[in-house]
MILUMGU-991510 format. One record per residue: residue in one letter; residue number from 1; x, y, z of N, C-alpha, C, O in turn. Coordinates in Angstrom, 3 decimals. Example, Ala and Ser with C-alpha at 12.3 -4.5 7.8 and 13.67 -1.06 7.14 Angstrom:
<atoms>
+------+------+----------+----------+----------+----------+----------+----------+----------+----------+----------+----------+----------+----------+
! resn ! resi !      n_x !      n_y !      n_z !     ca_x !     ca_y !     ca_z !      c_x !      c_y !      c_z !      o_x !      o_y !      o_z !
+------+------+----------+----------+----------+----------+----------+----------+----------+----------+----------+----------+----------+----------+
!    A !    1 !   13.190 !   -5.690 !    7.800 !   12.300 !   -4.500 !    7.800 !   13.200 !   -3.300 !    7.800 !   14.236 !   -3.319 !    8.465 !
!    S !    2 !   12.850 !   -2.250 !    7.080 !   13.670 !   -1.060 !    7.140 !   12.900 !    0.030 !    7.870 !   13.409 !    1.138 !    8.039 !
+------+------+----------+----------+----------+----------+----------+----------+----------+----------+----------+----------+----------+----------+
</atoms>
This chain:
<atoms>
+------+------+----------+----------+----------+----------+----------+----------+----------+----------+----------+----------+----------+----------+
! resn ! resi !      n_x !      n_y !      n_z !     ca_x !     ca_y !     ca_z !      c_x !      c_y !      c_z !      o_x !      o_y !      o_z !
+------+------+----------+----------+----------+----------+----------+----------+----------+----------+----------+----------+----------+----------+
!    X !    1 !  151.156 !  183.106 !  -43.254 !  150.294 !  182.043 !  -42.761 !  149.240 !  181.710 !  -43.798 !  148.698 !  182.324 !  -44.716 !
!    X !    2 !  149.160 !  180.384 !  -43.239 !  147.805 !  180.296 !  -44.691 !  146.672 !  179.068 !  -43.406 !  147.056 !  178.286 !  -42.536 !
!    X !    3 !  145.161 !  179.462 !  -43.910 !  144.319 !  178.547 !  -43.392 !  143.771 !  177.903 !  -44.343 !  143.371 !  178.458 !  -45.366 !
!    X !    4 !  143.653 !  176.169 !  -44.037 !  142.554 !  175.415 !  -44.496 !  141.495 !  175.717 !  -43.373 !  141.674 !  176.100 !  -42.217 !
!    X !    5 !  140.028 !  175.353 !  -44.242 !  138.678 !  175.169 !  -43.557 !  137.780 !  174.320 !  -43.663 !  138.253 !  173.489 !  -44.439 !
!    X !    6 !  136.655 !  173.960 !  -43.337 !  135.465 !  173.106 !  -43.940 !  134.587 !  173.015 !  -42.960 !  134.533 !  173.218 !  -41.747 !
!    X !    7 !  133.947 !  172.671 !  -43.783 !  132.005 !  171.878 !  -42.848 !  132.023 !  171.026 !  -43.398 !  132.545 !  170.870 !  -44.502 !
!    X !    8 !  131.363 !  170.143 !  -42.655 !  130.978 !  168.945 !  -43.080 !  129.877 !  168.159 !  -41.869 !  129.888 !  168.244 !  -40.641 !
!    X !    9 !  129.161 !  167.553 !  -42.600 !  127.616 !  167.443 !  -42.187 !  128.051 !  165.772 !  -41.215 !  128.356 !  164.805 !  -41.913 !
!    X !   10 !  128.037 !  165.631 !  -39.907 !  128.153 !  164.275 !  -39.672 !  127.178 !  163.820 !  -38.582 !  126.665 !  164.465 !  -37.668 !
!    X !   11 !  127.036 !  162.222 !  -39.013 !  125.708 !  161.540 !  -38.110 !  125.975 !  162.195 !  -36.704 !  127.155 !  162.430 !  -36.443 !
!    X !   12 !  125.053 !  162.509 !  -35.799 !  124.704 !  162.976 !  -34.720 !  125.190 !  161.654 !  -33.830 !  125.962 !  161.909 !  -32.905 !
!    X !   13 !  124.830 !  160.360 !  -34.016 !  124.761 !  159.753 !  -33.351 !  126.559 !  159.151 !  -33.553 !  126.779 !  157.972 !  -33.276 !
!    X !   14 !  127.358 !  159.765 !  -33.883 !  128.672 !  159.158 !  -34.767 !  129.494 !  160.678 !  -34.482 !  130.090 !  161.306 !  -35.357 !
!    X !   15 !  129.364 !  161.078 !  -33.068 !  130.257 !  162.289 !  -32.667 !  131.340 !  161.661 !  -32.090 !  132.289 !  162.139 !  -32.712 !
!    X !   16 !  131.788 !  160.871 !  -31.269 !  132.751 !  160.009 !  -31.027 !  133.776 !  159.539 !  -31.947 !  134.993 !  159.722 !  -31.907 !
!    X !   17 !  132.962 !  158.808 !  -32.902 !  133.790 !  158.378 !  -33.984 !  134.306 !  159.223 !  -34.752 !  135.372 !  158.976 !  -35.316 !
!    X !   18 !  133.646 !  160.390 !  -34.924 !  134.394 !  161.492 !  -35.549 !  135.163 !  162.556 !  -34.870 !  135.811 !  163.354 !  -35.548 !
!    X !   19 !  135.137 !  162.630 !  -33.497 !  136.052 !  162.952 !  -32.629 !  137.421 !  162.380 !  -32.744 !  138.439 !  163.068 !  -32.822 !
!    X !   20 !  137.379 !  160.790 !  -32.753 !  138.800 !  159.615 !  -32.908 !  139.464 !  160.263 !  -34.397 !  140.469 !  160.963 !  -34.522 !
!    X !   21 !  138.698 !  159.854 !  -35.257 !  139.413 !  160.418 !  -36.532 !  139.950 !  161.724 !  -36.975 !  140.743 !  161.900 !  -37.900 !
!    X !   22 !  139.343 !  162.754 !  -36.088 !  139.465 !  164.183 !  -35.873 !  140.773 !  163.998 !  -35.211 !  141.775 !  164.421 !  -35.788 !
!    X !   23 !  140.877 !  163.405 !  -34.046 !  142.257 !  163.274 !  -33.109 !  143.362 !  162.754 !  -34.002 !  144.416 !  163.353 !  -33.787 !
!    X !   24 !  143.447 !  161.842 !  -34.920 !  144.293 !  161.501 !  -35.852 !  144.538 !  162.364 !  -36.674 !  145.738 !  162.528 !  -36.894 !
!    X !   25 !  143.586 !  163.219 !  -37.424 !  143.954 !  163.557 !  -38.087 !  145.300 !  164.846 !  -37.793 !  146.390 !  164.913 !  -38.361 !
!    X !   26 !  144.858 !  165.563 !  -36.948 !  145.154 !  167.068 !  -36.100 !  146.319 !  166.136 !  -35.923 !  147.345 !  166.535 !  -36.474 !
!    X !   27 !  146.405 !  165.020 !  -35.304 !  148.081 !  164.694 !  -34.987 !  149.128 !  164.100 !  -36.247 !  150.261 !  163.662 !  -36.049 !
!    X !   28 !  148.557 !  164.189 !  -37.358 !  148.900 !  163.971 !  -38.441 !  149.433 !  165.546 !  -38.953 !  150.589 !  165.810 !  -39.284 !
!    X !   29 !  148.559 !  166.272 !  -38.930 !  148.741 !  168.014 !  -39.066 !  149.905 !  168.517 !  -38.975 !  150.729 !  169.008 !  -39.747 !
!    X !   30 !  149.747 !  168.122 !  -36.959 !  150.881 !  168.509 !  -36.443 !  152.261 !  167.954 !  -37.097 !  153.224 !  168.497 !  -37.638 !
!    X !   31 !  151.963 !  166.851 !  -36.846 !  153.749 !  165.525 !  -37.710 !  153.969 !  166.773 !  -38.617 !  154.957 !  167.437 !  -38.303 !
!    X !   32 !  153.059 !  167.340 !  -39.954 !  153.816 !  167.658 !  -41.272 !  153.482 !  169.292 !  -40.946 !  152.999 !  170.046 !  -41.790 !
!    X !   33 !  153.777 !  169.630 !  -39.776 !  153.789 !  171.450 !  -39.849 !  152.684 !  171.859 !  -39.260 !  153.053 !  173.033 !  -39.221 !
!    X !   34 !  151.799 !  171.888 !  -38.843 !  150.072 !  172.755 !  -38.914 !  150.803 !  173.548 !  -38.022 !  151.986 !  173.228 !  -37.904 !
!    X !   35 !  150.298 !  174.761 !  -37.184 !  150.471 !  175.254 !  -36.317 !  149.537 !  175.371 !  -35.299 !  149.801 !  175.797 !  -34.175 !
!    X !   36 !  148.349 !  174.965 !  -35.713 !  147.360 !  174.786 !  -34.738 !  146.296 !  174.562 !  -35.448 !  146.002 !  175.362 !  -36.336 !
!    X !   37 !  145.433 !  173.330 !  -35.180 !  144.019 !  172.479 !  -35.810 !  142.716 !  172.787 !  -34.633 !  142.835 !  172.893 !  -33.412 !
!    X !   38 !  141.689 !  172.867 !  -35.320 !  140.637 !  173.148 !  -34.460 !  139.748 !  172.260 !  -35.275 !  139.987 !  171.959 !  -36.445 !
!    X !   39 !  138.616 !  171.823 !  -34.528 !  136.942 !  171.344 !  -35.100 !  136.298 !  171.620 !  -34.020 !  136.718 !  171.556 !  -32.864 !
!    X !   40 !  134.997 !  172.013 !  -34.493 !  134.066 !  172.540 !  -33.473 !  132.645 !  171.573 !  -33.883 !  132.319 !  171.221 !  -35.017 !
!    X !   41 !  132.062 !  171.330 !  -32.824 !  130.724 !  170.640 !  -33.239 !  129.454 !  171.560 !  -32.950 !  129.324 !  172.294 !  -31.970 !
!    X !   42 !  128.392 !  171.352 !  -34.161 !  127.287 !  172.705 !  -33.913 !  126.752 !  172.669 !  -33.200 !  125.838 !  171.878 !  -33.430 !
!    X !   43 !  126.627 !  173.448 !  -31.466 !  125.737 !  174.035 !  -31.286 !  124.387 !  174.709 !  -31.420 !  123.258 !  174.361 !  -31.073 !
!    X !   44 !  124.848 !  175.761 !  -32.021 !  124.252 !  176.591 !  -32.471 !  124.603 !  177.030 !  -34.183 !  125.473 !  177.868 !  -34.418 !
!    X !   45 !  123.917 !  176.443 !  -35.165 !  124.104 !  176.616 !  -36.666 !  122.413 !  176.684 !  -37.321 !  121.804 !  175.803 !  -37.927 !
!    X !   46 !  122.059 !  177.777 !  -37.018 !  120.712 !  177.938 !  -37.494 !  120.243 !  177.741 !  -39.198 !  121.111 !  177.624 !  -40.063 !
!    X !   47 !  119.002 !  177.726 !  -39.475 !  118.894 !  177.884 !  -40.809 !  118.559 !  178.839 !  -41.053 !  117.876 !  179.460 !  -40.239 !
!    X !   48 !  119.051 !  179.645 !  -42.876 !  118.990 !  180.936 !  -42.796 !  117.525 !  180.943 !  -43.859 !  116.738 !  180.002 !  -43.957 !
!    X !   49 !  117.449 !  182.036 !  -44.461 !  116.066 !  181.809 !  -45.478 !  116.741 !  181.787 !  -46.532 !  116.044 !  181.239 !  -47.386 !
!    X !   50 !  118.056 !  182.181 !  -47.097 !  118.501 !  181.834 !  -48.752 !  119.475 !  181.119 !  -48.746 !  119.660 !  180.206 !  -49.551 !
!    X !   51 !  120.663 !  181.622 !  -47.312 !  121.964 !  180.587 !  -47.084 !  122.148 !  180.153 !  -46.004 !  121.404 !  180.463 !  -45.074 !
!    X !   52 !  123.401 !  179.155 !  -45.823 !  123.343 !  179.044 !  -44.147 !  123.871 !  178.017 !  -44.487 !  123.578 !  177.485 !  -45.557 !
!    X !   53 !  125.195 !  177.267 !  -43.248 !  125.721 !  176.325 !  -42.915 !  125.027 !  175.208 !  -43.177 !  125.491 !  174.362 !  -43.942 !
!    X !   54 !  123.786 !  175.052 !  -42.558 !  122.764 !  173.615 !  -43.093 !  122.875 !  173.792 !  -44.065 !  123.689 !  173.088 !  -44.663 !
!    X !   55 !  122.375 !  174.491 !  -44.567 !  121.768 !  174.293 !  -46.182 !  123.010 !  174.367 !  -47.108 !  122.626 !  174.584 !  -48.258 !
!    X !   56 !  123.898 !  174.300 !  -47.055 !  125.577 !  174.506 !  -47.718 !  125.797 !  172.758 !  -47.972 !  126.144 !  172.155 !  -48.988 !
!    X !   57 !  125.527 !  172.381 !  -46.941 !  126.076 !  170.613 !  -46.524 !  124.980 !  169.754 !  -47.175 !  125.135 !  168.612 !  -47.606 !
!    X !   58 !  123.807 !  170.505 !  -47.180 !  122.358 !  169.827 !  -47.159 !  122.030 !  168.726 !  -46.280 !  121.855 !  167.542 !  -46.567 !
!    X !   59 !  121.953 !  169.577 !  -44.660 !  122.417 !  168.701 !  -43.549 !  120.616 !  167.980 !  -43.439 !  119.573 !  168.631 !  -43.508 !
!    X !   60 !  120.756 !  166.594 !  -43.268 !  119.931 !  165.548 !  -42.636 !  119.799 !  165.433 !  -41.639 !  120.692 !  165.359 !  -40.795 !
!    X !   61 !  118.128 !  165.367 !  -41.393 !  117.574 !  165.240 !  -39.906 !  119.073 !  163.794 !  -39.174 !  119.656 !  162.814 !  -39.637 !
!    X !   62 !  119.052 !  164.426 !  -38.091 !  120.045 !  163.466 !  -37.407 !  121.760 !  163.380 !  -37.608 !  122.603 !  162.581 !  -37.203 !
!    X !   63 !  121.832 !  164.831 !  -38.583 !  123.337 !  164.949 !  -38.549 !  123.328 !  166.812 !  -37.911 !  122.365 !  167.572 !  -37.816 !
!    X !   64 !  124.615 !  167.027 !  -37.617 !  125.411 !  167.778 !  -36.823 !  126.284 !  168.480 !  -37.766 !  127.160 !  167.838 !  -38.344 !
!    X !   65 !  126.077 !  170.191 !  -38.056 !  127.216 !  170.622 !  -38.791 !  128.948 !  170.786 !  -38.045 !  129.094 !  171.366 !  -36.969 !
!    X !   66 !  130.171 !  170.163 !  -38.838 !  131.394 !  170.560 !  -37.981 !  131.732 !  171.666 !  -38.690 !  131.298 !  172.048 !  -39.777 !
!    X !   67 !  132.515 !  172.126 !  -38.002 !  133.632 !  173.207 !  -38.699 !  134.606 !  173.610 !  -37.963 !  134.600 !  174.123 !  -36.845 !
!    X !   68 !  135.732 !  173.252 !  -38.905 !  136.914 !  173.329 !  -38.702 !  138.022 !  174.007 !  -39.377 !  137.760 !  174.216 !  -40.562 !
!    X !   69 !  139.261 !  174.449 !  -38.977 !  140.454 !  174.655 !  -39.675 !  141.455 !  174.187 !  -39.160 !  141.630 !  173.482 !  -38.166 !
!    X !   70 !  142.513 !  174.886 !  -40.352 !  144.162 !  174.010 !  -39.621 !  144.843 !  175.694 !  -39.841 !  144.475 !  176.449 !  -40.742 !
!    X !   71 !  145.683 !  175.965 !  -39.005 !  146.250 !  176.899 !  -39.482 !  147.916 !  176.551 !  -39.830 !  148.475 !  175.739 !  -39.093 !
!    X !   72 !  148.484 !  177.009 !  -40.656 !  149.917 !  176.535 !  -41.768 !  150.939 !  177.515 !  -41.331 !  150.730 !  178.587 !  -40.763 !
!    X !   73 !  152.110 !  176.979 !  -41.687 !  152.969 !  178.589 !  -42.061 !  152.823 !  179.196 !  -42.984 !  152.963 !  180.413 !  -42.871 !
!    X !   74 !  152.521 !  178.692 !  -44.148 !  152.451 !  178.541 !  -45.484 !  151.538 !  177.745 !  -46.379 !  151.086 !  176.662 !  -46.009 !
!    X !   75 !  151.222 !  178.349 !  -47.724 !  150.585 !  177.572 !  -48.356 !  150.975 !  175.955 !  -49.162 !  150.253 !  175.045 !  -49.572 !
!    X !   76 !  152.407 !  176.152 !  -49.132 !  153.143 !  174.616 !  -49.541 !  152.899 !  174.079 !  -48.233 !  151.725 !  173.835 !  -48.511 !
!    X !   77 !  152.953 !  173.853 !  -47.552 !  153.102 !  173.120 !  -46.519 !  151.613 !  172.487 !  -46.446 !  151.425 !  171.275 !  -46.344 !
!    X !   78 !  150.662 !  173.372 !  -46.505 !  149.397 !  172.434 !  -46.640 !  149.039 !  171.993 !  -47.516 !  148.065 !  171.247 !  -47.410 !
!    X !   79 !  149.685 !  172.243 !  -48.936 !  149.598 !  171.750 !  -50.080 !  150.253 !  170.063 !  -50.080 !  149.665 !  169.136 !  -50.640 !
!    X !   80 !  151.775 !  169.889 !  -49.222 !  152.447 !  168.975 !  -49.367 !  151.742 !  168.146 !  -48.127 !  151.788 !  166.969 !  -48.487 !
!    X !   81 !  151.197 !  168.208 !  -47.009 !  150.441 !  167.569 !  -46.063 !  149.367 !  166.942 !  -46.801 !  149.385 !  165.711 !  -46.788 !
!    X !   82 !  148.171 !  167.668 !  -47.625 !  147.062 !  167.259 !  -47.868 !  147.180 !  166.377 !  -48.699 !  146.319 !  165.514 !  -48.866 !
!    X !   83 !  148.653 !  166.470 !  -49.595 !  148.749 !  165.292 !  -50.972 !  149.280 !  164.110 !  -49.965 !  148.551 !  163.120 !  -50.024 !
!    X !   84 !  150.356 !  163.986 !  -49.076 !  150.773 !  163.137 !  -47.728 !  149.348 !  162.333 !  -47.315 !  149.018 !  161.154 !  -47.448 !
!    X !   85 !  148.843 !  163.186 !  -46.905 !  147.459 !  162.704 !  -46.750 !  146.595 !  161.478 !  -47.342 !  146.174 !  160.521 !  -46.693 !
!    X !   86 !  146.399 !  161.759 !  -48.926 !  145.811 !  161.174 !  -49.611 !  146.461 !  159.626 !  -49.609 !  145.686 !  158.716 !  -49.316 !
!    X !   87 !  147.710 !  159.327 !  -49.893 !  148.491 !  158.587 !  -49.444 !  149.028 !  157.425 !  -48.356 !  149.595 !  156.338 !  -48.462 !
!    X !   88 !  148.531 !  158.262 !  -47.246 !  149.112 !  157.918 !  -45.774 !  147.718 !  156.721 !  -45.482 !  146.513 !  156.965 !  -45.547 !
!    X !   89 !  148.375 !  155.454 !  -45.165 !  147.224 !  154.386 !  -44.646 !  146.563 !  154.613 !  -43.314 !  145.861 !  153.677 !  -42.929 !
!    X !   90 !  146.635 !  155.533 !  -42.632 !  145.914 !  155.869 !  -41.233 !  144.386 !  156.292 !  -42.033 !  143.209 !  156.104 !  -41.724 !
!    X !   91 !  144.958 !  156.847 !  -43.018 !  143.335 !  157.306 !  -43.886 !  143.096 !  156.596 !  -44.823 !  142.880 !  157.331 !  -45.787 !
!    X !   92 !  142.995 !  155.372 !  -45.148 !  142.835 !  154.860 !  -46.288 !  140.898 !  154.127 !  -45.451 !  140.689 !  153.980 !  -44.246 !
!    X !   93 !  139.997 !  153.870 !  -46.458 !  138.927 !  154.249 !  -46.315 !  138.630 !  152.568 !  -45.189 !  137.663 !  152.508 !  -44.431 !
!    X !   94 !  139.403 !  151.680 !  -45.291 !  139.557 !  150.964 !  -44.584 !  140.178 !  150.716 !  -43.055 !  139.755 !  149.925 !  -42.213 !
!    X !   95 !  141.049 !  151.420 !  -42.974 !  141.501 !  151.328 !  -41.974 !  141.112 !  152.412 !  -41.130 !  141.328 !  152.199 !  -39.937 !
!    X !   96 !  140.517 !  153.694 !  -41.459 !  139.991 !  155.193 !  -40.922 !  139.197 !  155.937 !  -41.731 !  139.520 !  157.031 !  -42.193 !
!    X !   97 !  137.697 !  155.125 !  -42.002 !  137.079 !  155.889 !  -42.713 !  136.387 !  157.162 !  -41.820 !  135.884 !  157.232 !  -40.698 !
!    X !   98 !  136.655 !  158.215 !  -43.017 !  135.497 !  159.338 !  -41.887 !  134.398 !  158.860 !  -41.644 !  133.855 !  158.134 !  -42.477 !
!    X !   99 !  133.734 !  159.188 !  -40.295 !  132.597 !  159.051 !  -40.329 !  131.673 !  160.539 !  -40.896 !  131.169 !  161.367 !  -40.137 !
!    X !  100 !  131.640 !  160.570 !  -42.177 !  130.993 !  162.039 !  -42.243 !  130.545 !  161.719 !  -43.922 !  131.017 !  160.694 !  -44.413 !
!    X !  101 !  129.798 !  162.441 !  -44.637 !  129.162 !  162.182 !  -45.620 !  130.475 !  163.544 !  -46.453 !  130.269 !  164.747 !  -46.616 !
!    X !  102 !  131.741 !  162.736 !  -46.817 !  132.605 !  163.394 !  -47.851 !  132.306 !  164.213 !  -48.786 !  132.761 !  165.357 !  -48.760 !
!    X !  103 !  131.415 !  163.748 !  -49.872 !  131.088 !  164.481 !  -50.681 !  129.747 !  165.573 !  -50.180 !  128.930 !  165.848 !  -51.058 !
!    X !  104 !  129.595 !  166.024 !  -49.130 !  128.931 !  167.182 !  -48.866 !  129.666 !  168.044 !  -48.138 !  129.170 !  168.997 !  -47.537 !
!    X !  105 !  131.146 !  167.702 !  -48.151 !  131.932 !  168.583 !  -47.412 !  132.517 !  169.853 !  -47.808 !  133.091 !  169.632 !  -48.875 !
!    X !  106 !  132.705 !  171.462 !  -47.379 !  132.923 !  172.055 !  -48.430 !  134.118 !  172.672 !  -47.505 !  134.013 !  172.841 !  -46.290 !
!    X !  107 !  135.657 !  173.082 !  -48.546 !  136.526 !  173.613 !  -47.934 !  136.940 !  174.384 !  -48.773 !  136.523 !  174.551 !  -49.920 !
!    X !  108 !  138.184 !  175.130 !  -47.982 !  138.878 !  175.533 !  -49.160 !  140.484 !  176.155 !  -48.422 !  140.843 !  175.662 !  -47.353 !
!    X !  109 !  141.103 !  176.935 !  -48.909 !  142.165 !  177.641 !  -48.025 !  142.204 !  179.160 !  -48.769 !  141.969 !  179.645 !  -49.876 !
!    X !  110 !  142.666 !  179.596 !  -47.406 !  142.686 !  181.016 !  -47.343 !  143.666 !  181.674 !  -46.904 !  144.086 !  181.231 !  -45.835 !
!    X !  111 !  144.451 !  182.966 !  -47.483 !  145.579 !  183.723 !  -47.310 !  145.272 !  184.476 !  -45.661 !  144.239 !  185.087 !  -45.387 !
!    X !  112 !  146.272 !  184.282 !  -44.837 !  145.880 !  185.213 !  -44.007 !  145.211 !  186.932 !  -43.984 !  146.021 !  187.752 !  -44.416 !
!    X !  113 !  144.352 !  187.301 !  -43.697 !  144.102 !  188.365 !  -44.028 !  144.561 !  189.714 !  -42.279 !  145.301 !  190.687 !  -42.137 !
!    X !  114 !  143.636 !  188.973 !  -41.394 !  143.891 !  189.806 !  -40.211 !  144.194 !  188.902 !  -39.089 !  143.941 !  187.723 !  -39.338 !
!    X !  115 !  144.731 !  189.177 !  -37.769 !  144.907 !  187.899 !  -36.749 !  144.818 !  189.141 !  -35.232 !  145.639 !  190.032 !  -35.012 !
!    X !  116 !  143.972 !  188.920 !  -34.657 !  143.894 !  189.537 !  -33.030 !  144.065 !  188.761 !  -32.318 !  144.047 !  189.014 !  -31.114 !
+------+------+----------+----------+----------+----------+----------+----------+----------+----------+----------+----------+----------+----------+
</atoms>
């Protein structure tokens, strides 16, 4: 198994809209393999005194940290989705722009390590 992840900092007032695009995307996931997509909206994401979720995003009064993953079978598979991705007009910045400030988004993927 392999996981993608991320945060990403989005307008507070623009949880809806990033809910819709969230729903596309996860059903896009699914189409090319995921095995299961999650996003969570912050609650509870405190600030720390050296690190911390806010301060990672360099979150703005009036935005909301997300965080999310996708979980894969494999690492090709999210490799060949995410390039699909780039590609695919459901996301092209016109027709489904995120609502979220992109370039403060931070991800990455990760080898399964443990699963309970």
């Amino acid at each position: 198994m392999f996981i993608s992840g991320w945060v990403v900092p989005v307008p507070t007032d623009k949880r809806e809209e990033f809910k819709k695009w969230a729903e596309v995307s996860v059903a896009f996931f699914k189409e090319n393999g995921a095995i299961d997509a999650v996003n969570g909206w912050g609650d509870y994401v405190p600030d720390g005194q050296l690190t911390s979720l806010p301060m990672a995003v360099k979150l703005q009064p009036g935005e909301t940290v997300v965080f999310g993953w996708i979980v894969w079978p494999d690492k090709e598979t999210n490799d060949r989705t995410m390039q699909a991705m780039m590609v695919d007009p459901r996301f092209g910045p016109e027709q489904n722009p995120m609502p979220a400030d992109g370039k403060r988004i931070i991800f990455g993927g990760f080898s399964l390590l443990n699963r309970m």
